[in-house]
C-alpha positions in Angstrom: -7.7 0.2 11.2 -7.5 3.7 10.8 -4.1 5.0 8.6 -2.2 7.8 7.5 0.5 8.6 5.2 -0.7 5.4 3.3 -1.2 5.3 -0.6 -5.4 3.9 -2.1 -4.9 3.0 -5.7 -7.7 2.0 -7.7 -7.3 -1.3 -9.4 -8.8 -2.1 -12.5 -11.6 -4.6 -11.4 -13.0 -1.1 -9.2 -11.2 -2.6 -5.8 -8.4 -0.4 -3.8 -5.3 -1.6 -2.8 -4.1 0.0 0.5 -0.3 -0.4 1.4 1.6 0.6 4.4 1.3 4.4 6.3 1.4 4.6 10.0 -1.6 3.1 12.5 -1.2 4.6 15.7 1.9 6.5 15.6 3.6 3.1 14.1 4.8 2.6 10.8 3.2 -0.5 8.7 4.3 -2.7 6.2 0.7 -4.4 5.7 -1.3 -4.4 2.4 -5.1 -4.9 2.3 -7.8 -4.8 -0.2 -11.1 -2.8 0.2 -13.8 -3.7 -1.9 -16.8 -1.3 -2.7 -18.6 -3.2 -4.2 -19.5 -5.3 -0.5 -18.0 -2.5 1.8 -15.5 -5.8 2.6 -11.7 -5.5 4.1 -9.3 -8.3 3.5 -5.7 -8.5 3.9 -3.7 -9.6 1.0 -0.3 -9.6 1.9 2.8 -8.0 3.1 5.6 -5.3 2.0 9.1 -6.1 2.4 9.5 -2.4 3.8 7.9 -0.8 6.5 6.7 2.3 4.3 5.3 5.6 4.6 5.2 8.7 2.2 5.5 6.1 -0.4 3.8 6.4 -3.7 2.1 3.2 -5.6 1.0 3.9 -9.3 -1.0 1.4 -11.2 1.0 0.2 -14.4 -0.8 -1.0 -18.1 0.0 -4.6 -17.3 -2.5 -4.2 -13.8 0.7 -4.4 -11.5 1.2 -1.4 -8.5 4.2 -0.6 -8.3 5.3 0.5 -5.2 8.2 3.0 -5.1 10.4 5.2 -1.9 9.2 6.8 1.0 10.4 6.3 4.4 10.9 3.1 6.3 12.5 2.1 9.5 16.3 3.6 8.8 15.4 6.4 7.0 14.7 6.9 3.0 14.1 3.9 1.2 15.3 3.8 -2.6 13.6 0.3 -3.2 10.4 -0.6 -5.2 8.1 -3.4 -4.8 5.0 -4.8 -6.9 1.9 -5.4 -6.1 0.1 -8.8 -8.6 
């Protein structure tokens, strides 16, 4: 589906990890996988939060963590990872 105010980070293995932003006005809390390599979609989990504005930064280890932006009730101070 078509997002905004999502975060793409580029895992090491060349596929991007998509999490949260808004689809159709409505904020998400869905993660999905995109890979380039076949042009394929698949949805690989979920967020505890409802995120947008968010950032997501790839770590040495091959984690993303996943840190702030706004949720539901307002600014979100919490972090997740991404395995």
């Amino acid at each position: 589906y078509p997002r905004s105010s999502h975060t793409a980070t580029v895992l090491k293995d060349g596929k991007v990890l998509v999490t949260g932003g808004t689809i159709n006005r409505t904020s998400q809390n869905t993660v999905e996988l995109y890979d380039p390599s076949t042009g394929t979609w698949s949805i690989t989990g979920n967020l505890n939060n409802r995120r947008v504005w968010h950032t997501a930064s790839i770590l040495t280890n091959g984690r993303v963590l996943v840190a702030g932006g706004l949720g539901e009730a307002g600014i979100l101070s919490s972090t997740e990872l991404y395995d």
